[in-house]
C-alpha positions as CSV (number, residue, x, y, z in Angstrom):
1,X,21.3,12.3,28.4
2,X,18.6,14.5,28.8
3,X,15.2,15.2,26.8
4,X,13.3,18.0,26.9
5,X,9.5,17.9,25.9
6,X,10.0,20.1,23.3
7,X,12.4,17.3,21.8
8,X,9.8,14.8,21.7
9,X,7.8,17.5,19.5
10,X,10.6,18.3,17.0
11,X,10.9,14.5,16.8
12,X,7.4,14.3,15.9
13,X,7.3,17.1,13.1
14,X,10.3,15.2,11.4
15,X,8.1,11.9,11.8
16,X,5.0,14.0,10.4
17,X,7.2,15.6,7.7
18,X,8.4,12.1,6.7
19,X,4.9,10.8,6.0
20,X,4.1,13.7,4.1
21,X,7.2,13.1,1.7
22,X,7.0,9.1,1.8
23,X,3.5,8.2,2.2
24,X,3.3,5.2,3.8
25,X,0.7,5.3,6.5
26,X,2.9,4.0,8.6
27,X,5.7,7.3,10.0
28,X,2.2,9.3,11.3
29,X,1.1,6.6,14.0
30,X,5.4,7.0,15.2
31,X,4.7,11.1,14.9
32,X,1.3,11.1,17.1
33,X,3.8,8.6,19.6
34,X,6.6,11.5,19.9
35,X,4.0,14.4,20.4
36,X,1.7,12.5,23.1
37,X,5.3,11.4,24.7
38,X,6.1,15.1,24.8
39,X,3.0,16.1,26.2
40,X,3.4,13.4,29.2
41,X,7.3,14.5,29.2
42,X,6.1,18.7,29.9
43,X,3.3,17.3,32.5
44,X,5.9,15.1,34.4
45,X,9.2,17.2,33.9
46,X,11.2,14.5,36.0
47,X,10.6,11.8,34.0
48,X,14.0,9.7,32.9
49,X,15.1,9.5,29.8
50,X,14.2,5.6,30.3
51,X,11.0,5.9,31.1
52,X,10.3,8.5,27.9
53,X,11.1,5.5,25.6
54,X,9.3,3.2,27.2
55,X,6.4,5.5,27.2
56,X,7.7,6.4,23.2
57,X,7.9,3.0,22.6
58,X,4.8,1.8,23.7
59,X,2.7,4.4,22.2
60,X,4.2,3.5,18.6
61,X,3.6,-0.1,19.2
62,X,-0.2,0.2,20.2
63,X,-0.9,3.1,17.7
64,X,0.0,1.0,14.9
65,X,-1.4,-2.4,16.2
66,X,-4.6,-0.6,16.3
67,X,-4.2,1.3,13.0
68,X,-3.9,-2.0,11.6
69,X,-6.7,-3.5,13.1
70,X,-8.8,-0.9,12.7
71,X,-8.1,-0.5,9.1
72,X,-8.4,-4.3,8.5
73,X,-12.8,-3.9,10.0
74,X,-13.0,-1.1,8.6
75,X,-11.1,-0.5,4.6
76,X,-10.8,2.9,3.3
77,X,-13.4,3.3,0.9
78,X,-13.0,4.9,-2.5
79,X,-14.6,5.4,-5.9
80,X,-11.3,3.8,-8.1
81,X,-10.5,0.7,-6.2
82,X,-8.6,-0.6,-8.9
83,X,-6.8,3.2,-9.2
84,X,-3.3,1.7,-9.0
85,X,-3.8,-2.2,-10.0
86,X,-4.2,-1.3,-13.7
87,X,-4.0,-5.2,-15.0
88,X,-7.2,-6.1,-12.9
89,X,-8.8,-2.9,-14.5
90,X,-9.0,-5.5,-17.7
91,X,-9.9,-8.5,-16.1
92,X,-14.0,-9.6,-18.6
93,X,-12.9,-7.4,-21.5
94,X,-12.7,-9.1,-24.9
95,X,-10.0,-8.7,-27.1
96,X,-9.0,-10.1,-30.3
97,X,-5.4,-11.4,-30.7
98,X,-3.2,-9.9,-33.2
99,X,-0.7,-12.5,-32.6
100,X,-1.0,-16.5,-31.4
101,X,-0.4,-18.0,-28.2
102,X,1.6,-20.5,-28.3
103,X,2.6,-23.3,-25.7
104,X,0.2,-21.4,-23.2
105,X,1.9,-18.0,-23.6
106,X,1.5,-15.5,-25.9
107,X,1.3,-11.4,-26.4
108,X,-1.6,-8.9,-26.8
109,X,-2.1,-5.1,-27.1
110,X,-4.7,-3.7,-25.1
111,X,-5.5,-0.3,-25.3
112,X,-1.6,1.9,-25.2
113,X,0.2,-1.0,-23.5
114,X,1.4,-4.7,-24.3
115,X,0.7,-7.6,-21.9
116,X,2.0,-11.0,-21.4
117,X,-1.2,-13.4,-21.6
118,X,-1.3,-17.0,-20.5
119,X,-4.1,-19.1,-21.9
120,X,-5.2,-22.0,-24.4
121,X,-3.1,-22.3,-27.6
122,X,-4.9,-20.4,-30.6
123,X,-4.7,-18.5,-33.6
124,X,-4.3,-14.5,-34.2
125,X,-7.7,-13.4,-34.8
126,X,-9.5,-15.3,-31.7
127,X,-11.3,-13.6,-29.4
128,X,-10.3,-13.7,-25.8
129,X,-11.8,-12.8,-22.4
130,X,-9.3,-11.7,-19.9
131,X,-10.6,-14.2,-16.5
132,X,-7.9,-12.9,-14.2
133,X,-4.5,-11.1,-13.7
134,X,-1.5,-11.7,-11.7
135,X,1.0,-8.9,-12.2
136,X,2.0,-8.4,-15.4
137,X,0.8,-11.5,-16.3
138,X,-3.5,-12.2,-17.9
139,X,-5.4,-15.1,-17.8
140,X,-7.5,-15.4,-20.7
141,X,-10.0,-18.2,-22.3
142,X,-11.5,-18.0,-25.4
143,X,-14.9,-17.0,-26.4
């Protein structure tokens, strides 16, 4: 079995292409591991296949270690932090109930959508404060 540098390369495109399809933060740290192992690969032409995936495999291990902790000091910062966690979006809002909860559990609608809420029995008609969400589920006490 023999590699060429320019394997490492191709390997690293697919790797690049793959985290531009399934973003996941995660294939690009494996991509920058093929192309620097191809780079060492067409400085040192008579390295063994053995050594390229030690050196392959090393590189993928440390590049994502220290993504991770990188990432972990230092979080990506952005102006919609809640963007994709749309039931914490609601957690301090007040809503009246249209319908009762019952046994700790009941149902409201809050703006297009319909939420499971968890909470002191009342009546329909009370006004609730959403105090925290878990999924799909809210947390609400009343006002």
């Amino acid at each position: 079995m023999e590699f060429d540098f320019w394997h490492w390369w191709v390997l690293a495109a697919a790797l690049l292409t793959l985290e531009v399809i399934l973003p996941t933060f995660f294939f690009i740290w494996l991509g920058a591991a093929a192309f620097v192992t191809g780079i060492v690969l067409w400085l040192m032409p008579s390295l063994s296949w053995e050594a390229q995936l030690v050196i392959f495999s090393a590189l993928s291990v440390a590049s994502v270690i220290a993504s991770r902790i990188y990432y972990d000091k230092k979080p990506i910062q952005t102006d919609e932090p809640l963007l994709n966690r749309r039931s914490e979006r609601y957690v301090g809002r007040v809503i009246t109930l249209k319908a009762p909860i019952v046994d700790g559990t009941g149902k409201i609608q809050v703006d297009d959508s319909t939420w499971k809420v968890v909470g002191e029995d009342c009546p329909a008609g009370t006004k609730v404060r959403v105090t925290s969400a878990d999924n799909v589920l809210l947390y609400v006490d009343i006002v």
